[in-house]
VEXMAR-942839 format. One record per atom (N, C-alpha, C): atom name; x, y, z negated. Coordinates in nm, 3 decimals, always signed. Each point is the difference from the previous one (the first is absolute). Layout:
REM residues N
["CA", [X, Y, Z]];
...
REM end
This chain:
REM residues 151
["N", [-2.002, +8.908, -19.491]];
["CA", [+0.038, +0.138, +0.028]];
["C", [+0.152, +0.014, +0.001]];
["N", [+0.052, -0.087, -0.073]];
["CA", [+0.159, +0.039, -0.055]];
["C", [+0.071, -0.018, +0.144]];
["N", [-0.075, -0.179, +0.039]];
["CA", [+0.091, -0.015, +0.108]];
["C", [-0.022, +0.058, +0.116]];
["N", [-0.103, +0.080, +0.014]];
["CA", [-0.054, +0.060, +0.173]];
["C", [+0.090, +0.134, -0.002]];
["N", [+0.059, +0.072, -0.163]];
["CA", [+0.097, +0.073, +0.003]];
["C", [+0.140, -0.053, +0.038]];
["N", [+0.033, -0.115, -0.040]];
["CA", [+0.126, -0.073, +0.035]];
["C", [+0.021, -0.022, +0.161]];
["N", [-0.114, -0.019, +0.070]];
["CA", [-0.043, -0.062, +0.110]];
["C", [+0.024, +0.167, +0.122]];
["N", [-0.055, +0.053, -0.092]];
["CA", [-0.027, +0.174, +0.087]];
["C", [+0.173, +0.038, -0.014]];
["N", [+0.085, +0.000, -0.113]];
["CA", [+0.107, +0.091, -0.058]];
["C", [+0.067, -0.097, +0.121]];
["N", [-0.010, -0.142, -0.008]];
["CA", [+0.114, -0.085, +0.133]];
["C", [+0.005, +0.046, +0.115]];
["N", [-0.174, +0.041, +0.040]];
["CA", [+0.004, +0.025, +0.133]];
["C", [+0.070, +0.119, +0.028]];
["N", [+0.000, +0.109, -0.045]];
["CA", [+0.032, +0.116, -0.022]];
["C", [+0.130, -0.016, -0.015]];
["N", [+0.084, -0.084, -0.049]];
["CA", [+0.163, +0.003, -0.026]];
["C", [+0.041, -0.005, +0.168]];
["N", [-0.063, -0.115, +0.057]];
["CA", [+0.024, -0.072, +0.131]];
["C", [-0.007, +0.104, +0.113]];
["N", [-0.151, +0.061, -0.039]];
["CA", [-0.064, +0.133, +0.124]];
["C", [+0.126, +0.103, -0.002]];
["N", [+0.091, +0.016, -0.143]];
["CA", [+0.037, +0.156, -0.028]];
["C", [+0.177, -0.041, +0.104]];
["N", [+0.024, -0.062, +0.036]];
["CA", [+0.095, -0.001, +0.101]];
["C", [-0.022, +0.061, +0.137]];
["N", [-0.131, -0.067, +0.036]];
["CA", [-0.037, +0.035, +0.142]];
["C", [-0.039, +0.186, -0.006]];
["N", [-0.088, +0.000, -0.135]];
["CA", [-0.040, +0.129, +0.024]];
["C", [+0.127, +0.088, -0.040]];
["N", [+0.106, -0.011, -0.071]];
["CA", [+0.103, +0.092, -0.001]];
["C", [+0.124, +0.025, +0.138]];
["N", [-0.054, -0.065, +0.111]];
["CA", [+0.079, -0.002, +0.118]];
["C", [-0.058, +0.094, +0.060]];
["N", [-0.089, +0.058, -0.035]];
["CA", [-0.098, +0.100, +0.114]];
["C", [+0.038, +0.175, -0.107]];
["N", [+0.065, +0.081, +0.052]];
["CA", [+0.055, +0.120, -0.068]];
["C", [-0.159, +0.086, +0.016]];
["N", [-0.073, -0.043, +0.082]];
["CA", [-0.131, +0.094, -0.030]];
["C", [-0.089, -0.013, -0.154]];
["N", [-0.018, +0.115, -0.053]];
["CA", [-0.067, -0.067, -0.098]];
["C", [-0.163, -0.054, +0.019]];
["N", [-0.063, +0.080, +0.077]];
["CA", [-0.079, +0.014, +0.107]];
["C", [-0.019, -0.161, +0.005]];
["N", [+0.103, -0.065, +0.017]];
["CA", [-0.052, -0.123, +0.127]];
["C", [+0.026, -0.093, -0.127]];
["N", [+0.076, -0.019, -0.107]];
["CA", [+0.028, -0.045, -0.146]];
["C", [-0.154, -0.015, -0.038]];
["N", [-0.046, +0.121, -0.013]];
["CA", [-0.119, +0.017, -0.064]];
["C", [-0.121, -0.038, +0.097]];
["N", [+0.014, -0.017, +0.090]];
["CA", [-0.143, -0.074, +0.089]];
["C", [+0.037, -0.174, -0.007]];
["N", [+0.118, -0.042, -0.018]];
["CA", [+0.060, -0.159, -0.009]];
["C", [-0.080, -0.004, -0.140]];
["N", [+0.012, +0.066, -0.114]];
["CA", [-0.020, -0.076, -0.148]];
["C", [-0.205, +0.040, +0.063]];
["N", [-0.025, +0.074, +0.021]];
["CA", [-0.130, +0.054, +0.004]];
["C", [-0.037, -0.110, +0.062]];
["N", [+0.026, -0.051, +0.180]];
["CA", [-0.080, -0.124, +0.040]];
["C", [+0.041, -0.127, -0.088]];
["N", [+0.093, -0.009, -0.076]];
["CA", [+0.053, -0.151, -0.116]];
["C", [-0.135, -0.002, -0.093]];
["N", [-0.077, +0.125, -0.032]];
["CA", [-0.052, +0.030, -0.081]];
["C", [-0.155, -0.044, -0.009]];
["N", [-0.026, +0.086, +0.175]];
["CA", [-0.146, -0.052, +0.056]];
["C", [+0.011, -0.153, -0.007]];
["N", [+0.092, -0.068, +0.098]];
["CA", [+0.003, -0.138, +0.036]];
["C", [-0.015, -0.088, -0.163]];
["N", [+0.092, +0.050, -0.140]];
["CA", [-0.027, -0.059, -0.062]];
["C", [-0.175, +0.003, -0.073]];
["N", [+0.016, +0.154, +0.012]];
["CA", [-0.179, -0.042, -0.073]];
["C", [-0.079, -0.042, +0.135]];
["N", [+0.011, -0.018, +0.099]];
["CA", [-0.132, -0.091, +0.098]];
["C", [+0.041, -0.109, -0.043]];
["N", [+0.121, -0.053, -0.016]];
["CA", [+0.039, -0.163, -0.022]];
["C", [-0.120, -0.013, -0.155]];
["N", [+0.019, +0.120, -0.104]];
["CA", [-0.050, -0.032, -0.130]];
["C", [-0.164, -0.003, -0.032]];
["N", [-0.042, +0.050, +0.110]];
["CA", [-0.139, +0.060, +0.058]];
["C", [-0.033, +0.090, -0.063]];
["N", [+0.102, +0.135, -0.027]];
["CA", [-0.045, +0.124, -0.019]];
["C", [-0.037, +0.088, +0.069]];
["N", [+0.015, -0.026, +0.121]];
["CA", [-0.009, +0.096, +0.103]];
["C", [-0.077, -0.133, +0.143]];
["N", [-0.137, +0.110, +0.036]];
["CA", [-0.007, -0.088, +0.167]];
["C", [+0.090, +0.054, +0.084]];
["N", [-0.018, -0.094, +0.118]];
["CA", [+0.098, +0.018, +0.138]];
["C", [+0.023, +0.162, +0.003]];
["N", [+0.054, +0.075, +0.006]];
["CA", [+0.032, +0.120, +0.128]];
["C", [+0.003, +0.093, -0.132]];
["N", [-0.016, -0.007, -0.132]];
["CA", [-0.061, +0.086, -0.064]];
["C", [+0.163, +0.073, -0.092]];
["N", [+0.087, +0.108, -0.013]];
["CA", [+0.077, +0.041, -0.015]];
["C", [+0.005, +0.058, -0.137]];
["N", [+0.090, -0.059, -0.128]];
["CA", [+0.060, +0.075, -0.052]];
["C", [+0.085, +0.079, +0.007]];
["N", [-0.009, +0.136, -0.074]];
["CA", [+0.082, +0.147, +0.010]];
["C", [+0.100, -0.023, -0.172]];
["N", [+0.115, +0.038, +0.024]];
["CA", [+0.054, -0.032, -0.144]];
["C", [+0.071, +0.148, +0.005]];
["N", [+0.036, +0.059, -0.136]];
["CA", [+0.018, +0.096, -0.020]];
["C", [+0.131, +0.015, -0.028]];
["N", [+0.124, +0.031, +0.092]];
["CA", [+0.162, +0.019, -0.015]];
["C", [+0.049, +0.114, +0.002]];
["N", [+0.097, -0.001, -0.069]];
["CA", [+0.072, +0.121, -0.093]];
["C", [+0.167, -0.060, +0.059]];
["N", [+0.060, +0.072, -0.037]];
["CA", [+0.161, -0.021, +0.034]];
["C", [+0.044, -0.162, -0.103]];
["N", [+0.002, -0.083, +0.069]];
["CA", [+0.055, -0.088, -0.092]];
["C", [-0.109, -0.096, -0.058]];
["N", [-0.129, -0.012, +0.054]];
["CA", [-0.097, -0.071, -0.108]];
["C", [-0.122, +0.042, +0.099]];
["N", [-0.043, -0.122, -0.028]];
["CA", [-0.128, -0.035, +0.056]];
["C", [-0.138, -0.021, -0.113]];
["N", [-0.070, +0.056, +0.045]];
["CA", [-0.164, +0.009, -0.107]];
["C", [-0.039, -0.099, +0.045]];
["N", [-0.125, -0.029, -0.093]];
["CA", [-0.108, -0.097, -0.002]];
["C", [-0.093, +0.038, +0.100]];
["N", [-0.085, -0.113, +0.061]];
["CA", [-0.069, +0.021, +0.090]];
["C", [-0.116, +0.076, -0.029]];
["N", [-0.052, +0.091, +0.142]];
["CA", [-0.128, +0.098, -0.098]];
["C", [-0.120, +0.001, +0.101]];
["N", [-0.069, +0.049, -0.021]];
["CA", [-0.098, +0.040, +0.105]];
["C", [+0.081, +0.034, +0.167]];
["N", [-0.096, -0.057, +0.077]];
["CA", [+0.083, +0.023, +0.166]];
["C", [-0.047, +0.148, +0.024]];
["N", [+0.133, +0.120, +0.013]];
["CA", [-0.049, +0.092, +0.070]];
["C", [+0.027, +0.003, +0.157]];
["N", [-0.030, +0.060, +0.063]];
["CA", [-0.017, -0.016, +0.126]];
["C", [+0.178, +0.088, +0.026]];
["N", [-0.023, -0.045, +0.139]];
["CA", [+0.183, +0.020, +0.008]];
["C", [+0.073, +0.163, +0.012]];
["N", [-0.092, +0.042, +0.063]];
["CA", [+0.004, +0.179, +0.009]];
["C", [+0.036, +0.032, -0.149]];
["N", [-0.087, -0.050, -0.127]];
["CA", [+0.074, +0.081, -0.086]];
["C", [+0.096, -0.053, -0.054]];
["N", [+0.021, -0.113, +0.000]];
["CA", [+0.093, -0.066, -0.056]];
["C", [+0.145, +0.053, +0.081]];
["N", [-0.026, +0.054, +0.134]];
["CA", [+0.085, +0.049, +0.074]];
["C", [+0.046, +0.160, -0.063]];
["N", [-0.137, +0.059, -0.039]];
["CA", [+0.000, +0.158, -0.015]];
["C", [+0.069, -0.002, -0.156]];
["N", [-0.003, -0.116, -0.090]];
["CA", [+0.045, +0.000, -0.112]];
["C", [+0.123, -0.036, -0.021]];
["N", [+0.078, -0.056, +0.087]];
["CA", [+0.125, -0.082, +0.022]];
["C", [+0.112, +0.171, +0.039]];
["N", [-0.055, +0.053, +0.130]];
["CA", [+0.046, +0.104, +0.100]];
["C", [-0.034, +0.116, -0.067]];
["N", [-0.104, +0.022, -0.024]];
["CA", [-0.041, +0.167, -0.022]];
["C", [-0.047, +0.048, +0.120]];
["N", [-0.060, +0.096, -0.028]];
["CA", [-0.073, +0.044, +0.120]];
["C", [+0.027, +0.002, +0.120]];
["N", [-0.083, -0.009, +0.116]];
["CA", [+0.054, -0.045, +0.168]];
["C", [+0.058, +0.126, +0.046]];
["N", [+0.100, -0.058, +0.102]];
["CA", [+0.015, +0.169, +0.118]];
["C", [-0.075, +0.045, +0.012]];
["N", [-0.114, -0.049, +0.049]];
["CA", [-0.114, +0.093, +0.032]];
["C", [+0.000, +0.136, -0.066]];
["N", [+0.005, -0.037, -0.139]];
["CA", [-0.030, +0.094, -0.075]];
["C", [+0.106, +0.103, -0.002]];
["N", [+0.106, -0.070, +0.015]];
["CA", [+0.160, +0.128, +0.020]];
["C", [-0.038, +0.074, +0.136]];
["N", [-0.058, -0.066, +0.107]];
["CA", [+0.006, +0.065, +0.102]];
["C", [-0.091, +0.102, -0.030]];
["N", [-0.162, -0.017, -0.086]];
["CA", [-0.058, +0.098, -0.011]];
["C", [+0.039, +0.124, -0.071]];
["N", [+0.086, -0.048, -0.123]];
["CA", [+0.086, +0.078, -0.092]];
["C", [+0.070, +0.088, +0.099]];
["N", [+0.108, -0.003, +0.068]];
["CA", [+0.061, +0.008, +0.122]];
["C", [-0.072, +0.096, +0.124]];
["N", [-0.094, -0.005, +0.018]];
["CA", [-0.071, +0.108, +0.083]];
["C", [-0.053, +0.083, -0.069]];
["N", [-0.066, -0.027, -0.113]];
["CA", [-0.049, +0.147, -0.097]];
["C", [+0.156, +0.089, -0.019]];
["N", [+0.106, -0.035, -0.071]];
["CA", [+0.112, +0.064, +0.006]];
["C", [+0.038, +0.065, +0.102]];
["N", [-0.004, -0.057, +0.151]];
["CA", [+0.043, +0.031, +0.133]];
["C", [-0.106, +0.146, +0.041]];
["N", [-0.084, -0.046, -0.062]];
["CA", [-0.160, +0.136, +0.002]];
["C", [+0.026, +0.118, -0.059]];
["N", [+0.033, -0.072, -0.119]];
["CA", [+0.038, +0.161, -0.082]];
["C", [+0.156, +0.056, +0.003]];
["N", [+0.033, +0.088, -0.091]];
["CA", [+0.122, +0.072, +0.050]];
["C", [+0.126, -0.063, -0.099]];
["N", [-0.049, -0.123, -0.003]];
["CA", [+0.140, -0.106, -0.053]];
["C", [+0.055, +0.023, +0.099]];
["N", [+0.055, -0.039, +0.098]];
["CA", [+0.132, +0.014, +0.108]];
["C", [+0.016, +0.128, +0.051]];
["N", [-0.038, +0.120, -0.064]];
["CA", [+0.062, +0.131, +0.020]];
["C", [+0.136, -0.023, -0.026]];
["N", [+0.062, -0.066, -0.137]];
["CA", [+0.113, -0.006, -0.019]];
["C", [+0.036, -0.114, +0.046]];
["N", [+0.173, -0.008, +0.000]];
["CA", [+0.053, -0.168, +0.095]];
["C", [-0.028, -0.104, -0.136]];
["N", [-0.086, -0.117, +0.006]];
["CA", [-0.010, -0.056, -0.104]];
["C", [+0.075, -0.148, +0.056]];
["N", [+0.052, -0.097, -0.108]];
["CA", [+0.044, -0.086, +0.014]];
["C", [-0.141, -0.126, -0.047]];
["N", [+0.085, -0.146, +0.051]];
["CA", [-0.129, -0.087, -0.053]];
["C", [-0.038, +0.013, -0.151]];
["N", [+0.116, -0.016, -0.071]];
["CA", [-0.029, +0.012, -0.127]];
["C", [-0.099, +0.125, -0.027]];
["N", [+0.021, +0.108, +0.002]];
["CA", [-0.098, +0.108, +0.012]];
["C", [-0.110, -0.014, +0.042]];
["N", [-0.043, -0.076, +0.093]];
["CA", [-0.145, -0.089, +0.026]];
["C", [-0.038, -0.055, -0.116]];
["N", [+0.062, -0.093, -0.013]];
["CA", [-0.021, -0.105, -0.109]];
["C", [-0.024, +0.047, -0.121]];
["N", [+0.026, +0.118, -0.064]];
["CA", [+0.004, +0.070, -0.090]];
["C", [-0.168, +0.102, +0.002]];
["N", [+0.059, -0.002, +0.115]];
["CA", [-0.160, +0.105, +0.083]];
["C", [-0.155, -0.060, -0.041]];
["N", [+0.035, -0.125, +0.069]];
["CA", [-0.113, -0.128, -0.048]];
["C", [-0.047, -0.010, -0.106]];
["N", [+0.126, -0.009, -0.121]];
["CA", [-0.033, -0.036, -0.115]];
["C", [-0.077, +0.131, -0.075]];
["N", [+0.092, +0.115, +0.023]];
["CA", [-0.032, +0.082, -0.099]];
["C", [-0.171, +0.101, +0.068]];
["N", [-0.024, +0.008, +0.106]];
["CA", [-0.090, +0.016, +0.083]];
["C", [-0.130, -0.052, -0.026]];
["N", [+0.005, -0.139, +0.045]];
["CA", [-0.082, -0.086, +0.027]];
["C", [-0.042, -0.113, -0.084]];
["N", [+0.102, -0.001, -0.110]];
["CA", [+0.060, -0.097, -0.072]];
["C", [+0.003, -0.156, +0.058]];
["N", [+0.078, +0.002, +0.119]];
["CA", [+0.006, -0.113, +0.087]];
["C", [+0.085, -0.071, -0.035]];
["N", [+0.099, -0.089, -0.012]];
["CA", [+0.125, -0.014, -0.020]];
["C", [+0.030, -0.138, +0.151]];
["N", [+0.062, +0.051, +0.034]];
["CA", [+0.063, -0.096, +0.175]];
["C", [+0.125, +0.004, -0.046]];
["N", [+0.063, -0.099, +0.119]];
["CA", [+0.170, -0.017, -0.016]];
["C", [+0.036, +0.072, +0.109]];
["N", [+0.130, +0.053, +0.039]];
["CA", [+0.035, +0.085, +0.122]];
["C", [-0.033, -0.069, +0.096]];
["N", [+0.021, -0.129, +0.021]];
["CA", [-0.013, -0.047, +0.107]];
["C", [-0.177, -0.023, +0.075]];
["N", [-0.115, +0.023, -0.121]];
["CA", [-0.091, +0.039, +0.059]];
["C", [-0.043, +0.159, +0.080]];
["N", [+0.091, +0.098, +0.028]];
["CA", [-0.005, +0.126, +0.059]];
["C", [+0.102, -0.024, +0.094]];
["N", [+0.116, -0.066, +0.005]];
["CA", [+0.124, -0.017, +0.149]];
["C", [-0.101, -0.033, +0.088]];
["N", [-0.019, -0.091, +0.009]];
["CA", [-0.050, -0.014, +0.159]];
["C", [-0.139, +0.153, +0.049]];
["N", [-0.103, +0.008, -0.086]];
["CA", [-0.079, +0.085, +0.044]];
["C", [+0.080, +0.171, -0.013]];
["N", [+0.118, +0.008, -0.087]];
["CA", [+0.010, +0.129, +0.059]];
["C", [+0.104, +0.017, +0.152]];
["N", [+0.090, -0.138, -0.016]];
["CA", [+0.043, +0.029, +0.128]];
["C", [-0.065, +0.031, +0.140]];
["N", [-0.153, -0.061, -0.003]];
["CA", [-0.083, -0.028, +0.056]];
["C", [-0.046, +0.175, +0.052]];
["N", [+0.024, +0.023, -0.111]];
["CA", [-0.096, +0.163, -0.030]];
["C", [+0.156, +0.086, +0.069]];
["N", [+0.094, -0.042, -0.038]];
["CA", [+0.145, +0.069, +0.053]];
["C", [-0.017, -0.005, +0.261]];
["N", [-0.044, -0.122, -0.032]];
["CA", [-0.022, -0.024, +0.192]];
["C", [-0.070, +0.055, +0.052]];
["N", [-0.132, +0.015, -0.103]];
["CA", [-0.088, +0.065, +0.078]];
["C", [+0.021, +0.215, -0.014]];
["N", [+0.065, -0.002, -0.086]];
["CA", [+0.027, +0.127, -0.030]];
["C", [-0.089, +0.099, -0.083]];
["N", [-0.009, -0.099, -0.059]];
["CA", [-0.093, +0.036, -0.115]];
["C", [+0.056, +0.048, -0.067]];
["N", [+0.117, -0.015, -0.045]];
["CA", [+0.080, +0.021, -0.099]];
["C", [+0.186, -0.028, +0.052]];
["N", [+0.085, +0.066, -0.034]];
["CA", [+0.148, +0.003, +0.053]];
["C", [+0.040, -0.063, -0.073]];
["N", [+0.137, -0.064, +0.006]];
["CA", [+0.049, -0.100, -0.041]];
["C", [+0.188, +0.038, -0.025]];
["N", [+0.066, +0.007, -0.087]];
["CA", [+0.122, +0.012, +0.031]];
["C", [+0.121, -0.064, -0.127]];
["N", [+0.065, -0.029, +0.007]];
["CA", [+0.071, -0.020, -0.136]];
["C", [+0.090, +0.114, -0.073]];
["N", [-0.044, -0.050, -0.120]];
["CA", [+0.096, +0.119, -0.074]];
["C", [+0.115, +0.022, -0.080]];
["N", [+0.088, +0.086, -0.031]];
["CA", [+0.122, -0.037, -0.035]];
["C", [+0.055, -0.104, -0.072]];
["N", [-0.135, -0.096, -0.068]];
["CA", [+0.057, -0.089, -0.094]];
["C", [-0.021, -0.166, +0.095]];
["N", [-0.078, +0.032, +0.132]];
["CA", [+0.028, -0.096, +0.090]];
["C", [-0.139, -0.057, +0.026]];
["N", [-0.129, +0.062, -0.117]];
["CA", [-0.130, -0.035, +0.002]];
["C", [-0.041, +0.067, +0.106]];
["N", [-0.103, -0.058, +0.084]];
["CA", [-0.155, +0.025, +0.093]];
["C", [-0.032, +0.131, -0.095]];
["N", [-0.045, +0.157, +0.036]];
["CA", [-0.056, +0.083, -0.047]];
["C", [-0.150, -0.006, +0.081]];
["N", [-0.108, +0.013, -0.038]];
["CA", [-0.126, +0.038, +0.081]];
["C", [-0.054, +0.105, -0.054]];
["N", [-0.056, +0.107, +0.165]];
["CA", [-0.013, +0.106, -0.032]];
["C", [-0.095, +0.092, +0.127]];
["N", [-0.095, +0.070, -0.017]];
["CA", [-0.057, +0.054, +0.079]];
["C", [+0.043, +0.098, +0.102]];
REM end
């Protein structure tokens, strides 16, 4: 056991060059993840094709766990999809939220305290500009240089 740790900690000294050249963490973390599969098929923990999910935090990598399927591992990583901002996003557009000129943040705020959604601005830019073309909604900036949206 001692030495398959000695054997694992080497490989890992050697791997952590290649994987610190890549600024994604994203792509960091799929390099140690396939090091990971390949080592347990080499150990016969795993058959062909069959995927461990490991559980990462800022700085540190978990132990291997049960495989969840990639959607949530996606929905748990991200937080909830556009989809859902966009739906967030048309109920607001429905009711008499954009009577007044609201900014994104004011969405975002809208979401949360509303719906208890929580999105980043950048899940409402594209669909309200969207909503600004079609004239759904007006579009203008305001003295502090922000996008106002407004009915």
């Amino acid at each position: 056991m001692d030495d398959g740790f000695r054997e694992l900690k080497q490989q890992l000294v050697e791997l952590s060059e290649t994987i610190n050249r890549f600024e994604s963490e994203a792509v960091q973390l799929r390099i140690v993840e396939l090091f990971f599969e390949e080592r347990a098929q080499h150990l016969g923990h795993l058959s062909e094709g069959e995927a461990v999910s490991y559980v990462s935090g800022p700085g540190q990598l978990g132990r291997a766990g049960e495989r969840a399927p990639r959607s949530s591992r996606k929905q748990a990583a991200k937080g909830p999809s556009a989809s859902g901002a966009v739906a967030v996003l048309e109920k607001l557009v429905a009711s008499d939220f954009f009577e007044e000129k609201r900014t994104i943040r004011d969405v975002v705020w809208a979401s949360e305290e509303r719906f208890g959604a929580q999105y980043r601005a950048n899940a409402f830019s594209g669909p309200l500009s969207r909503y600004a073309r079609k004239g759904e909604l007006k579009r203008e900036k305001n003295a502090e240089g922000k996008y106002v949206y407004f009915k």
